[in-house]
HTML snippet that shows the backbone in 3Dmol.js (N, CA, C, O; Angstrom):
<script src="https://3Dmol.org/build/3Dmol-min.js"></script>
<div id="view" style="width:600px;height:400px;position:relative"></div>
<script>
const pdb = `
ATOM      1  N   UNK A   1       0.852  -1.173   0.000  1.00  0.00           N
ATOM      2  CA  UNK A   1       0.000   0.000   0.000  1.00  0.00           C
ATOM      3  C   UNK A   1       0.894   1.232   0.000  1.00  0.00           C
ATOM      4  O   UNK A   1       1.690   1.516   0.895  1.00  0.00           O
ATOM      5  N   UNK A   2       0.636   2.029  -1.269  1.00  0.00           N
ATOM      6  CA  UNK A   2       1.424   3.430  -1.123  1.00  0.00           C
ATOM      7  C   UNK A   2       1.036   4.116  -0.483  1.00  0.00           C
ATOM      8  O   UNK A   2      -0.022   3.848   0.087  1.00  0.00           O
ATOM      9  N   UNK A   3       1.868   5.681  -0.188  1.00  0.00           N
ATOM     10  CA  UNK A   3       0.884   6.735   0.996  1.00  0.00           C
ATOM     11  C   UNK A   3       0.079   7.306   1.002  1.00  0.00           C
ATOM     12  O   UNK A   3      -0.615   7.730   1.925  1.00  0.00           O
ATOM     13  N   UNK A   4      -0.004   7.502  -0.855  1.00  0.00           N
ATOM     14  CA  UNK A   4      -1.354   8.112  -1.071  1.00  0.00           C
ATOM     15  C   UNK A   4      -2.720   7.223  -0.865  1.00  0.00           C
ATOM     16  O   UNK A   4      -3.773   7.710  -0.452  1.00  0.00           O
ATOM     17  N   UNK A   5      -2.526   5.746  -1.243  1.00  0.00           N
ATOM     18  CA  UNK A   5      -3.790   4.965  -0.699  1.00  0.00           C
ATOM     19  C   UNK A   5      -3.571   4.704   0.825  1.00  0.00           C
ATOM     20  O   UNK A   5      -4.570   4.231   1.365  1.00  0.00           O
ATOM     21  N   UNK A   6      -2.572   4.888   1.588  1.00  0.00           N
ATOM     22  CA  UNK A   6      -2.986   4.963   3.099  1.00  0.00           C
ATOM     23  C   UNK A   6      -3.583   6.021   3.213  1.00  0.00           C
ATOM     24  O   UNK A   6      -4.387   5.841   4.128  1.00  0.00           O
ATOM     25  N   UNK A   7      -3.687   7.115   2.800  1.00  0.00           N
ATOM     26  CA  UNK A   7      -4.350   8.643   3.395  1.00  0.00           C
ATOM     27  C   UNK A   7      -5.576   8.478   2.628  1.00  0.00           C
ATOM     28  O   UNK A   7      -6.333   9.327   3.099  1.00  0.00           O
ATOM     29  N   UNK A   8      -6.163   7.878   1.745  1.00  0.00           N
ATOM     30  CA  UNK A   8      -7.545   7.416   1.455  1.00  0.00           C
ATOM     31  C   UNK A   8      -8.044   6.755   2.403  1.00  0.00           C
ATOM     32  O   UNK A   8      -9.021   7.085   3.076  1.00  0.00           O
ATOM     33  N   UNK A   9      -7.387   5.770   2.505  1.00  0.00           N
ATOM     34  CA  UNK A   9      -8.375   4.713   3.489  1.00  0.00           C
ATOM     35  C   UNK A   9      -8.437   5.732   4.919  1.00  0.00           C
ATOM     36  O   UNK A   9      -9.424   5.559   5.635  1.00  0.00           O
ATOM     37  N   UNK A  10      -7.903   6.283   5.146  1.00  0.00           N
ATOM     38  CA  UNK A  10      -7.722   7.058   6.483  1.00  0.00           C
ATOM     39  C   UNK A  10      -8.864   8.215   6.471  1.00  0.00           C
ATOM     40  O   UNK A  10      -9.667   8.499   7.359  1.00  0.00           O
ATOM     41  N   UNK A  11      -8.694   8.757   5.265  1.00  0.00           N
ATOM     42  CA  UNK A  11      -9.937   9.685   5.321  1.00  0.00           C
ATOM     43  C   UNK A  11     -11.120   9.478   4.921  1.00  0.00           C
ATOM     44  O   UNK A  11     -11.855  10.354   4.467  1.00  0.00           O
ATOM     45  N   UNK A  12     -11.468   8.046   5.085  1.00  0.00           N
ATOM     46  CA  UNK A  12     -12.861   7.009   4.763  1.00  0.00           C
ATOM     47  C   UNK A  12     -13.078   6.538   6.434  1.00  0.00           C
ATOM     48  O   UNK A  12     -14.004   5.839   6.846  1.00  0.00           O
ATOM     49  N   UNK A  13     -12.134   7.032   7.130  1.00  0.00           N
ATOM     50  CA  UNK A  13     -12.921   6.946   8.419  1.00  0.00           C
ATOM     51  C   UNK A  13     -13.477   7.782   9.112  1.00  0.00           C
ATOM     52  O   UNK A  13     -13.249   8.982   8.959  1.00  0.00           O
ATOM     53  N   UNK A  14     -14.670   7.122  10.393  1.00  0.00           N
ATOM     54  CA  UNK A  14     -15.501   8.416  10.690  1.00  0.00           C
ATOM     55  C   UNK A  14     -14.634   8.842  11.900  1.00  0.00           C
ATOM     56  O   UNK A  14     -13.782   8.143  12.449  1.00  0.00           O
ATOM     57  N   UNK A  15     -14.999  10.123  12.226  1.00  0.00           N
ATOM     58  CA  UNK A  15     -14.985  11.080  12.840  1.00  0.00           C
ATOM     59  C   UNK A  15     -14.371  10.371  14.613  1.00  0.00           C
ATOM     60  O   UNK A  15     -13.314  10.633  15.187  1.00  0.00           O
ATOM     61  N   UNK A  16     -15.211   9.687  14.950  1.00  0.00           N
ATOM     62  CA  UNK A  16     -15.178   8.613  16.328  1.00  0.00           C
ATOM     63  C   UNK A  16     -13.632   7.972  15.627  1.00  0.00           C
ATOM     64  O   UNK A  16     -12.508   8.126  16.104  1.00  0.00           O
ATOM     65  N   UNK A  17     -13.888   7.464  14.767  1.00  0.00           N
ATOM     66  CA  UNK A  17     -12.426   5.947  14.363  1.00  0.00           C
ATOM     67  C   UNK A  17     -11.222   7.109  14.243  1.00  0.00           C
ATOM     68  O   UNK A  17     -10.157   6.687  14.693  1.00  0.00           O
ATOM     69  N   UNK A  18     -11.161   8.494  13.729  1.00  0.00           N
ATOM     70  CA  UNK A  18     -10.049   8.888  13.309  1.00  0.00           C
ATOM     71  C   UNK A  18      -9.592   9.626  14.750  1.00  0.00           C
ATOM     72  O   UNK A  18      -8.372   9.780  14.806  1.00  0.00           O
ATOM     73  N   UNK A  19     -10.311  10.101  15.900  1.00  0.00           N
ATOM     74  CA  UNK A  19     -10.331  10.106  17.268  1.00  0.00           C
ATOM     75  C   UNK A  19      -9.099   9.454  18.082  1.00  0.00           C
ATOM     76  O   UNK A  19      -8.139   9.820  18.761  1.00  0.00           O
ATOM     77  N   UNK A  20      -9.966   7.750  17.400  1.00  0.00           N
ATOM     78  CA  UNK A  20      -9.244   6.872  18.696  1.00  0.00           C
ATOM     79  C   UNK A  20      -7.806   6.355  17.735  1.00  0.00           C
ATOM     80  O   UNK A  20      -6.909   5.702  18.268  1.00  0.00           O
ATOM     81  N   UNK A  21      -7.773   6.678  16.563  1.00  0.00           N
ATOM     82  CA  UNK A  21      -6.408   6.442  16.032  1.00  0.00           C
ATOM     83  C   UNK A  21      -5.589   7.267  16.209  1.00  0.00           C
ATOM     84  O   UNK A  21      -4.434   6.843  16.216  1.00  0.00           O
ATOM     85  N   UNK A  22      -5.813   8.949  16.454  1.00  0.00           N
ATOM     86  CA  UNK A  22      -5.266   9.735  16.932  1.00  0.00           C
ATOM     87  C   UNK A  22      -4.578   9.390  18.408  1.00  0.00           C
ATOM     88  O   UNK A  22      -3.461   8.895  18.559  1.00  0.00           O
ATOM     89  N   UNK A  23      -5.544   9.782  19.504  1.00  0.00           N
ATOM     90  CA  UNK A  23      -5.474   8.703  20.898  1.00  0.00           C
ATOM     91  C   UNK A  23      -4.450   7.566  20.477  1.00  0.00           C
ATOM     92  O   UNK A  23      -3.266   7.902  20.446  1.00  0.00           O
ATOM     93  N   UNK A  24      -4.637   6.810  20.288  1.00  0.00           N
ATOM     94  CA  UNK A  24      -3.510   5.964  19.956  1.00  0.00           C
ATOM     95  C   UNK A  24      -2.336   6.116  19.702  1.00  0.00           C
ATOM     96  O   UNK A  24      -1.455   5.583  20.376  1.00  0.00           O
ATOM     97  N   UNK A  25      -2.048   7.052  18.440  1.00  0.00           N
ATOM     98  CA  UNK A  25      -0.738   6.974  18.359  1.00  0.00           C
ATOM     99  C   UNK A  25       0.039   7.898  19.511  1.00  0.00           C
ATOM    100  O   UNK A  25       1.207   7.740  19.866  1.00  0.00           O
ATOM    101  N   UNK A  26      -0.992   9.003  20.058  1.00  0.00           N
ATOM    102  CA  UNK A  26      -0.547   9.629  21.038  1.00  0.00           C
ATOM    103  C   UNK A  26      -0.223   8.639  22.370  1.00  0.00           C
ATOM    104  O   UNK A  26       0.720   8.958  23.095  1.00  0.00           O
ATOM    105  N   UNK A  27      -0.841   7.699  22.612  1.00  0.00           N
ATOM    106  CA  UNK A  27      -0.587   6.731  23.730  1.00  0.00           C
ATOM    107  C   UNK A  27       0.690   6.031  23.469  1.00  0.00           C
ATOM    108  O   UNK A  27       1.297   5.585  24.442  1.00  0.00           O
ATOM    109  N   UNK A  28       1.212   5.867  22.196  1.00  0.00           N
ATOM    110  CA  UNK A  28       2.342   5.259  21.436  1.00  0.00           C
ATOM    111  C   UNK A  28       3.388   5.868  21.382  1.00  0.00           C
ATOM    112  O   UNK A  28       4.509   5.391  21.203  1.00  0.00           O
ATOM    113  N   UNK A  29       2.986   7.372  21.589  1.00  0.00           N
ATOM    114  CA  UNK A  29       4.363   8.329  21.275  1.00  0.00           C
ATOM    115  C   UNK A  29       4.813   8.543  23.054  1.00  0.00           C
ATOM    116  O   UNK A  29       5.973   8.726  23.425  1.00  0.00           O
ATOM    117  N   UNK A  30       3.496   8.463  24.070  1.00  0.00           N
ATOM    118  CA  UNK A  30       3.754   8.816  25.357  1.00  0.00           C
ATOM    119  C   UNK A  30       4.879   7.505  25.764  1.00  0.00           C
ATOM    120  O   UNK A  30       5.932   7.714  26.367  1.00  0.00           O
ATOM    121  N   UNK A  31       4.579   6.611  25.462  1.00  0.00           N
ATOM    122  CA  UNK A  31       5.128   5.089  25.951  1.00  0.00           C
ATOM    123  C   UNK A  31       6.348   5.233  25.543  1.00  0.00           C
ATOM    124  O   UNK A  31       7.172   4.893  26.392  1.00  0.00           O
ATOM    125  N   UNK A  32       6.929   5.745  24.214  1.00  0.00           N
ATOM    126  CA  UNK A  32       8.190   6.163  23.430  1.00  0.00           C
ATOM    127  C   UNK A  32       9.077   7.045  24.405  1.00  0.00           C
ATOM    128  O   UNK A  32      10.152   6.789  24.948  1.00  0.00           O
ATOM    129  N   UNK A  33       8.243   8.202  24.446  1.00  0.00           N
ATOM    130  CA  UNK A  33       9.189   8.852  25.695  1.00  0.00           C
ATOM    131  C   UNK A  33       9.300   8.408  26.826  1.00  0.00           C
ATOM    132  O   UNK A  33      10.431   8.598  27.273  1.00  0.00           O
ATOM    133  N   UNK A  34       8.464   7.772  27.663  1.00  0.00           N
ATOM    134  CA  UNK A  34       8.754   7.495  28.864  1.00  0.00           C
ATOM    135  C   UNK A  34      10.042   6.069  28.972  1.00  0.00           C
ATOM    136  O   UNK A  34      10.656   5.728  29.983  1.00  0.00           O
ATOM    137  N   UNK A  35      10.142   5.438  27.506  1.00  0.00           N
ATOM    138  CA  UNK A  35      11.037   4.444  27.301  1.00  0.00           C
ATOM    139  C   UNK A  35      12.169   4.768  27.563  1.00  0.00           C
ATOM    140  O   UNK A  35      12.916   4.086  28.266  1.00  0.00           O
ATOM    141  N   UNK A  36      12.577   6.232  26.862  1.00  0.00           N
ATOM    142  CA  UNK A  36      13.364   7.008  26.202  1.00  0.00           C
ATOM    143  C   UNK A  36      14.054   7.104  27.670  1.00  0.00           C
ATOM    144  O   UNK A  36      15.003   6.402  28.021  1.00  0.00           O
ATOM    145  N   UNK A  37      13.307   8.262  28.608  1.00  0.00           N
ATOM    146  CA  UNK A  37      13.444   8.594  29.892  1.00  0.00           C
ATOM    147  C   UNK A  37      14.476   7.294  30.290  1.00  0.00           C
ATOM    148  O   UNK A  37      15.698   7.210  30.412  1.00  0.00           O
ATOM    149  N   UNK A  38      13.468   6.425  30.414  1.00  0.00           N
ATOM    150  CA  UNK A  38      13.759   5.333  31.529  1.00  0.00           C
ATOM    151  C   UNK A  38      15.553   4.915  31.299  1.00  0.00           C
ATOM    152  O   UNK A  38      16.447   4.792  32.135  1.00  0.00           O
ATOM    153  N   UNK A  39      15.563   4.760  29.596  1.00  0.00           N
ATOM    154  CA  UNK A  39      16.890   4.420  28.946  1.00  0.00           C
ATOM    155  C   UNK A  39      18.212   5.537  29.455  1.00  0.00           C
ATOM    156  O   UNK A  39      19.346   5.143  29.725  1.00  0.00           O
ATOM    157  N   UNK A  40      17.812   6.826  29.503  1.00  0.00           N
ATOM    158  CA  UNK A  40      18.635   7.826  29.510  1.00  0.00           C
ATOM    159  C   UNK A  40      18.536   7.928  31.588  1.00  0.00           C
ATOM    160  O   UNK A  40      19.581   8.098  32.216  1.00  0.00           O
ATOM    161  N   UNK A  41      18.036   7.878  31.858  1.00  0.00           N
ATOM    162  CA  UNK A  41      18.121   7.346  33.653  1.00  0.00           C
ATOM    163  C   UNK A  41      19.181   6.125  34.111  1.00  0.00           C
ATOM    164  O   UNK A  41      19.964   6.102  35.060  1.00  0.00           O
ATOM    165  N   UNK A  42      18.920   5.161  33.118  1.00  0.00           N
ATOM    166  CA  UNK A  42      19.650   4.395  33.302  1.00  0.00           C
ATOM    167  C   UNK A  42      20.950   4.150  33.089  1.00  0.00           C
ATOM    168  O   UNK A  42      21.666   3.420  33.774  1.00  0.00           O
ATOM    169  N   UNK A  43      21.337   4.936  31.869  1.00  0.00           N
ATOM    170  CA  UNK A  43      22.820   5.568  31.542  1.00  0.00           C
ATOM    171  C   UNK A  43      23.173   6.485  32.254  1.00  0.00           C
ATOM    172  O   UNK A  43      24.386   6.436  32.456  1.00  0.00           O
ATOM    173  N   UNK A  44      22.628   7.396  32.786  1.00  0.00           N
ATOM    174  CA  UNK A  44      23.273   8.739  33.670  1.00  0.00           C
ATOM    175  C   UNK A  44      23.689   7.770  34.542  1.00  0.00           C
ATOM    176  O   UNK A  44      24.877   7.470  34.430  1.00  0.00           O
ATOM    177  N   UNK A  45      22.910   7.056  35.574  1.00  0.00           N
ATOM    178  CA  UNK A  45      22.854   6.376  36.980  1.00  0.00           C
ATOM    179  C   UNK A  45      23.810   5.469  36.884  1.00  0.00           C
ATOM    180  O   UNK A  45      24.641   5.305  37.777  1.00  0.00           O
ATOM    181  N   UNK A  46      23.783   4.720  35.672  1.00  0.00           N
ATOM    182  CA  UNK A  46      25.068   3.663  35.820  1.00  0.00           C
ATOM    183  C   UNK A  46      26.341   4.405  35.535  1.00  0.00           C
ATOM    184  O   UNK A  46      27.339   3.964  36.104  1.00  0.00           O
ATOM    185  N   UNK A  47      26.464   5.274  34.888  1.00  0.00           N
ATOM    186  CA  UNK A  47      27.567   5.815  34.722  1.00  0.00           C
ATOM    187  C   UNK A  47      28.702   6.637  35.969  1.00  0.00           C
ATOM    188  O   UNK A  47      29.916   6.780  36.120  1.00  0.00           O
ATOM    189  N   UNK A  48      27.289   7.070  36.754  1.00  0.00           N
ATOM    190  CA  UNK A  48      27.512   8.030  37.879  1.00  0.00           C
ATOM    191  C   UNK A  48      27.976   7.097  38.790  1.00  0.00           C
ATOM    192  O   UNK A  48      29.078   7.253  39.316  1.00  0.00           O
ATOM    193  N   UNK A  49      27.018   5.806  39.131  1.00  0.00           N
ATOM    194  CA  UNK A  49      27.033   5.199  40.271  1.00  0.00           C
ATOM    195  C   UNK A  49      28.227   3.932  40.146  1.00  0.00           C
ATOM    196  O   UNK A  49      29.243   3.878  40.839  1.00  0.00           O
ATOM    197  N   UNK A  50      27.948   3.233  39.398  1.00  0.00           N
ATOM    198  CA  UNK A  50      28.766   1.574  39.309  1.00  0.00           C
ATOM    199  C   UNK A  50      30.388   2.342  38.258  1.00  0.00           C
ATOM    200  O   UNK A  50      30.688   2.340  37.065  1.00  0.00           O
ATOM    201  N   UNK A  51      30.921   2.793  39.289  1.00  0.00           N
ATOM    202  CA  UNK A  51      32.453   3.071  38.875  1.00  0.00           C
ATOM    203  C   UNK A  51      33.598   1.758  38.465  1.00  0.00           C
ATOM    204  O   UNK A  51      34.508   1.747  37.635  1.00  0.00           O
ATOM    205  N   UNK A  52      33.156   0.780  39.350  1.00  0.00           N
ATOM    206  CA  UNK A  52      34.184  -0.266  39.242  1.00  0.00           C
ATOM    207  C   UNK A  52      33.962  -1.117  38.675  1.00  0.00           C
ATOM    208  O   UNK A  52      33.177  -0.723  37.812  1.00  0.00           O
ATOM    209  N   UNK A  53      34.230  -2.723  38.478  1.00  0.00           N
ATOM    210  CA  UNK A  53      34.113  -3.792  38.011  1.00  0.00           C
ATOM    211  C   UNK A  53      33.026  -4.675  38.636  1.00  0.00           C
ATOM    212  O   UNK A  53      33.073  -4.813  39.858  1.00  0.00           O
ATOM    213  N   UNK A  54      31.968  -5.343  37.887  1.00  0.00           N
ATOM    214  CA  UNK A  54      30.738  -5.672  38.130  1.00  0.00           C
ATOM    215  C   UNK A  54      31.833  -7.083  38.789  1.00  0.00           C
ATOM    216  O   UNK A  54      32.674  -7.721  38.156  1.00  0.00           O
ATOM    217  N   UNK A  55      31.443  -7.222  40.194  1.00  0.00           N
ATOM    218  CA  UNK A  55      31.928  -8.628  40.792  1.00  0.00           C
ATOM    219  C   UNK A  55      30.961  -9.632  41.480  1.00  0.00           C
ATOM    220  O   UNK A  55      31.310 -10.632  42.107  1.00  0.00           O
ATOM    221  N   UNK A  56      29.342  -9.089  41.204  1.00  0.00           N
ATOM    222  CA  UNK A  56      28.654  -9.505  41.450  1.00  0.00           C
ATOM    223  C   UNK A  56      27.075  -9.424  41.182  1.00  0.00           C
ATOM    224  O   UNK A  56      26.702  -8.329  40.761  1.00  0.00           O
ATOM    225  N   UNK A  57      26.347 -10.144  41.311  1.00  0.00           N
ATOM    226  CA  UNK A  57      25.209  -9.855  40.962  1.00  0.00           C
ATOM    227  C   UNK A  57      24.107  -8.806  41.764  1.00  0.00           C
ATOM    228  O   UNK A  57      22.925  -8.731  41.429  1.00  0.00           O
ATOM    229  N   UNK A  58      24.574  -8.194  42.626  1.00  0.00           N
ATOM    230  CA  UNK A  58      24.203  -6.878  43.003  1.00  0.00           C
ATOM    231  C   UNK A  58      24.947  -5.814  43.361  1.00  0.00           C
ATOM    232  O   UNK A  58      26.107  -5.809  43.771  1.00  0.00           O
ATOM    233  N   UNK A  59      24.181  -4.877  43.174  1.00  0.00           N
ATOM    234  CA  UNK A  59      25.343  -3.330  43.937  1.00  0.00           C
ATOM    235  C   UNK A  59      26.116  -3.695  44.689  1.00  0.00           C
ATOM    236  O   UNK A  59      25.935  -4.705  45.370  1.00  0.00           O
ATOM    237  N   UNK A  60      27.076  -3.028  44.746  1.00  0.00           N
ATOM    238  CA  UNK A  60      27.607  -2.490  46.348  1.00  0.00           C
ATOM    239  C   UNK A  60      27.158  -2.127  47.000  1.00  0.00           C
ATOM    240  O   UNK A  60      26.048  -1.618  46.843  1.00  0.00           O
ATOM    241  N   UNK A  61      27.826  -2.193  48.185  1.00  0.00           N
ATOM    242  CA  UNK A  61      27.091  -0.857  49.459  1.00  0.00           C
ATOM    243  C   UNK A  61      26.941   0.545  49.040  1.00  0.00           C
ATOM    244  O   UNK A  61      26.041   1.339  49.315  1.00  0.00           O
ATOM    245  N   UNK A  62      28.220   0.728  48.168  1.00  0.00           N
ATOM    246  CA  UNK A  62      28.139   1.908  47.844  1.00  0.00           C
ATOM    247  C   UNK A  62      27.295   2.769  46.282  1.00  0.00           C
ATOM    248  O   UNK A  62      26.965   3.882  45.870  1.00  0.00           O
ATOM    249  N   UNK A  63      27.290   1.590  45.968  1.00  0.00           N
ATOM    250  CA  UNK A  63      26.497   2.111  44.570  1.00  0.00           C
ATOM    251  C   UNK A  63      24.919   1.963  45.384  1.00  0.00           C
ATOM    252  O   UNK A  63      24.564   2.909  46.086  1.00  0.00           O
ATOM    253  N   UNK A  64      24.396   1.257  45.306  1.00  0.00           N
ATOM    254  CA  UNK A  64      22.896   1.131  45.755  1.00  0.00           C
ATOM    255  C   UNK A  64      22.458   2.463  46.397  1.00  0.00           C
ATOM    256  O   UNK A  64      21.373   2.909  46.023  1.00  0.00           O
ATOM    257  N   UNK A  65      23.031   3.026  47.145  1.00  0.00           N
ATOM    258  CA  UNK A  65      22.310   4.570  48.044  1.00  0.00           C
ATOM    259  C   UNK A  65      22.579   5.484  46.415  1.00  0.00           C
ATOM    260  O   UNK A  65      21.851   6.221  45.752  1.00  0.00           O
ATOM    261  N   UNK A  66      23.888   5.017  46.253  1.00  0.00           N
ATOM    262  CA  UNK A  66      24.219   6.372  44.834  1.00  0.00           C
ATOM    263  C   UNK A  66      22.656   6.078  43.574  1.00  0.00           C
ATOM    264  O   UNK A  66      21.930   6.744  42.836  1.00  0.00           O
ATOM    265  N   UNK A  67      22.763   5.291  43.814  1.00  0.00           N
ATOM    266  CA  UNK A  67      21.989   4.361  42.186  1.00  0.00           C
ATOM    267  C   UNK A  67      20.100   5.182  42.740  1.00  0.00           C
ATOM    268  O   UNK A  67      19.233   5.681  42.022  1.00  0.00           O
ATOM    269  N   UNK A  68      20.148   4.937  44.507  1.00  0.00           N
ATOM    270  CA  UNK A  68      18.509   5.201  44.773  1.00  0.00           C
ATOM    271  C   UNK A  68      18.370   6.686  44.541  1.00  0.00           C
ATOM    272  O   UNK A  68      17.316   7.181  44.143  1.00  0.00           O
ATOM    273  N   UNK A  69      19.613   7.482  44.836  1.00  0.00           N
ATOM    274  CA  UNK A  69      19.790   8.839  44.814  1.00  0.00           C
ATOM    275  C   UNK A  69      19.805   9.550  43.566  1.00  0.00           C
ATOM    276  O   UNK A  69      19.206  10.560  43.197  1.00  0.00           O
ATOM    277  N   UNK A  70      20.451   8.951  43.122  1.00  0.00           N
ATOM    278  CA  UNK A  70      20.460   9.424  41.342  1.00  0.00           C
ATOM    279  C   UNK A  70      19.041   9.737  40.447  1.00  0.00           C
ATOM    280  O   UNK A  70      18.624  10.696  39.798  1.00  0.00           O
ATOM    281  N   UNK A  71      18.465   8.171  40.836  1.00  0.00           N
ATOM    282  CA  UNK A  71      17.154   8.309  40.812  1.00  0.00           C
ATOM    283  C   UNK A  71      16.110   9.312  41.067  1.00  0.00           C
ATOM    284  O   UNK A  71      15.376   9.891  40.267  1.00  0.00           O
ATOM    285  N   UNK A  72      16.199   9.403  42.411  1.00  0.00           N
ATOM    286  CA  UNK A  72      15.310  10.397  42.941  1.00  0.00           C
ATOM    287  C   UNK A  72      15.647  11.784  42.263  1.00  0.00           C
ATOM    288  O   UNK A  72      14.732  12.601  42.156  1.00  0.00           O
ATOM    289  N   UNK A  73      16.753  12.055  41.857  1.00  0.00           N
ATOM    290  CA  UNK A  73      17.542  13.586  41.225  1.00  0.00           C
ATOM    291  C   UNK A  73      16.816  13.488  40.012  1.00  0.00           C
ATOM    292  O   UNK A  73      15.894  14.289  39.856  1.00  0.00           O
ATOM    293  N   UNK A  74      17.006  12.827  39.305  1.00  0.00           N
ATOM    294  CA  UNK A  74      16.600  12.289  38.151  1.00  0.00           C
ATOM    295  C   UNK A  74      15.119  12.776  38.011  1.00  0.00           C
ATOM    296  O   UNK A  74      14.996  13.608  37.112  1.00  0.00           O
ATOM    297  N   UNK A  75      14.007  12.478  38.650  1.00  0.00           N
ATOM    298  CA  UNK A  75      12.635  12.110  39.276  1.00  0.00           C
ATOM    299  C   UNK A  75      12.136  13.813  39.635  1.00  0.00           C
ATOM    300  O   UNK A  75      11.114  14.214  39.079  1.00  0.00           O
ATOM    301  N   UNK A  76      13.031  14.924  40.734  1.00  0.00           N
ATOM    302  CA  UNK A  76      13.056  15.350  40.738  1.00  0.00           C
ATOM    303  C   UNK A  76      12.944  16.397  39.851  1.00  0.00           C
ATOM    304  O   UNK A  76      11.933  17.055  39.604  1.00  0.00           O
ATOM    305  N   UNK A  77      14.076  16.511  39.376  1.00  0.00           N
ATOM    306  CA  UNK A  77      14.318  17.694  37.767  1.00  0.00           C
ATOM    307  C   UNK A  77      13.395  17.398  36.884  1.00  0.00           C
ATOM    308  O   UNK A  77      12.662  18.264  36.406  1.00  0.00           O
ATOM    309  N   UNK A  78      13.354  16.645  36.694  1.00  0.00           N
ATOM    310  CA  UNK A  78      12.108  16.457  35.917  1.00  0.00           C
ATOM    311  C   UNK A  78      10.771  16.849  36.202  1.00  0.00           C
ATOM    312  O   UNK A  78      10.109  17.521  35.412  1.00  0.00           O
ATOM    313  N   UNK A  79      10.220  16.332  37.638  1.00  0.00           N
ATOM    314  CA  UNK A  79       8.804  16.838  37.941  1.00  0.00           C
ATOM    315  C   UNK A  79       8.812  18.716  37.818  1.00  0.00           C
ATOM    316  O   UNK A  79       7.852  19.461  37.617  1.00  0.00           O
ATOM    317  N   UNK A  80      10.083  19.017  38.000  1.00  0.00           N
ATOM    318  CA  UNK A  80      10.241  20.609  38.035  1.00  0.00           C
ATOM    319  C   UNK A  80      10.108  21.270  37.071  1.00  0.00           C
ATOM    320  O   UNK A  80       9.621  22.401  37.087  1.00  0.00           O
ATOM    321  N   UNK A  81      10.653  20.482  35.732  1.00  0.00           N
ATOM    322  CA  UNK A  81      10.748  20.997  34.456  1.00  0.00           C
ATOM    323  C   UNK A  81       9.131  21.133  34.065  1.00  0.00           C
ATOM    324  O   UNK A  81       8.373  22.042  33.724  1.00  0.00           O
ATOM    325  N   UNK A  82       9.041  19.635  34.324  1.00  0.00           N
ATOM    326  CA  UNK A  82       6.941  19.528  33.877  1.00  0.00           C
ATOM    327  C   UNK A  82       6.311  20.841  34.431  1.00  0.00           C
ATOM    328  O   UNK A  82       5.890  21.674  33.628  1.00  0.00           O
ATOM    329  N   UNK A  83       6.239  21.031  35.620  1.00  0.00           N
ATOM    330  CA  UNK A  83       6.207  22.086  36.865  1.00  0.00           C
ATOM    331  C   UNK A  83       5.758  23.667  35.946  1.00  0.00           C
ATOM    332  O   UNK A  83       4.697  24.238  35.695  1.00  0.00           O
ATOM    333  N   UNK A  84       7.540  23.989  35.590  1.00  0.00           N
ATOM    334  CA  UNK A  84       7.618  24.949  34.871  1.00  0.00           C
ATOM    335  C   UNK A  84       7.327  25.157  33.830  1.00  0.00           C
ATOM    336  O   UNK A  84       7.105  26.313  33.470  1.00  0.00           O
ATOM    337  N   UNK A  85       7.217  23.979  32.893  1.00  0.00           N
ATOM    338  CA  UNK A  85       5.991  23.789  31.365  1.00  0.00           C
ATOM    339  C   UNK A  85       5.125  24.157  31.654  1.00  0.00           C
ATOM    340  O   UNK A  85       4.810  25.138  30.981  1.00  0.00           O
ATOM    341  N   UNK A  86       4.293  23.840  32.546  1.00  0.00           N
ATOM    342  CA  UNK A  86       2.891  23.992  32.655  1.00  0.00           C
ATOM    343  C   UNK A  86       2.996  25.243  32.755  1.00  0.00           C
ATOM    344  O   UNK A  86       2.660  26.009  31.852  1.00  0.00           O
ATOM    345  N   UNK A  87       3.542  25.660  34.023  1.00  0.00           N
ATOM    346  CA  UNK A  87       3.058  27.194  34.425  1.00  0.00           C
ATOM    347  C   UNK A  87       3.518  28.011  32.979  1.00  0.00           C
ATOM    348  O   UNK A  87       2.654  28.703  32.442  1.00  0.00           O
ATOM    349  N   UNK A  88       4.384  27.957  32.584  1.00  0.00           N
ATOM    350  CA  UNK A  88       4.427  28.490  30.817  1.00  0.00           C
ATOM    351  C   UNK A  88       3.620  28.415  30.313  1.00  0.00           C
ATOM    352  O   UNK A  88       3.382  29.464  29.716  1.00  0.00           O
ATOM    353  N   UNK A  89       2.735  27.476  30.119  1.00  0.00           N
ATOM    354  CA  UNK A  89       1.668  27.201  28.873  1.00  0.00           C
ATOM    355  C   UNK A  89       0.187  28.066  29.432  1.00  0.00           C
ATOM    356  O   UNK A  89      -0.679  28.368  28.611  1.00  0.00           O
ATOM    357  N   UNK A  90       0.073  28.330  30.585  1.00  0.00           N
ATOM    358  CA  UNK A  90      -0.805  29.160  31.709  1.00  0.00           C
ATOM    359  C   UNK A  90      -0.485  30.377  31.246  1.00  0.00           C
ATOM    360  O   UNK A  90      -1.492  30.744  30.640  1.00  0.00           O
ATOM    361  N   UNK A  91       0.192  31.075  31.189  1.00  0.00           N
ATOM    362  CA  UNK A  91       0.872  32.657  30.457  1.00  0.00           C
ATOM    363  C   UNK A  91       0.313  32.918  29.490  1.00  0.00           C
ATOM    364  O   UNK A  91       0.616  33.929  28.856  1.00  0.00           O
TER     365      UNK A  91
END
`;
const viewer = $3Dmol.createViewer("view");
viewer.addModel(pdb, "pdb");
viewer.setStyle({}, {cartoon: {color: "spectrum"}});
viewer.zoomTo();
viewer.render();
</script>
């Protein structure tokens, strides 16, 4: 199917169907970023936290507080940024 017969069949739907396909891909793009997030959390944190040679199948003493902390920083800046979006989009 070329793009011009995908954008036919697309605009042969009603009003309700082109809605929840919208909705959709927006639920698809939210899941994308929050992937995204999760991926880029997980590179800051390991990078920051697990300095040495993996000798076992869990943290250290010392990575685990770094790794919960990172997190929470992480968690933080972020709710702040959202925070300050909003109040922007309020203006």
């Amino acid at each position: 199917m070329d793009q011009r017969q995908a954008q036919v069949d697309i605009d042969r739907l009603s009003d309700n169907d082109k809605r929840e396909l919208q909705q959709s891909i927006n639920n698809e793009m939210q899941k994308a970023k929050i992937q995204e997030s999760v991926h880029e959390l997980t590179d800051i944190c390991w990078k920051k936290c697990v300095t040495g040679s993996i000798s076992s199948s869990s943290l250290d003493r010392k990575e685990e507080p770094c790794i919960q902390n990172c997190v929470e920083r992480f968690l933080d800046a972020n709710e702040a940024v959202l925070k300050h979006l909003s109040v922007m989009r309020g203006q």
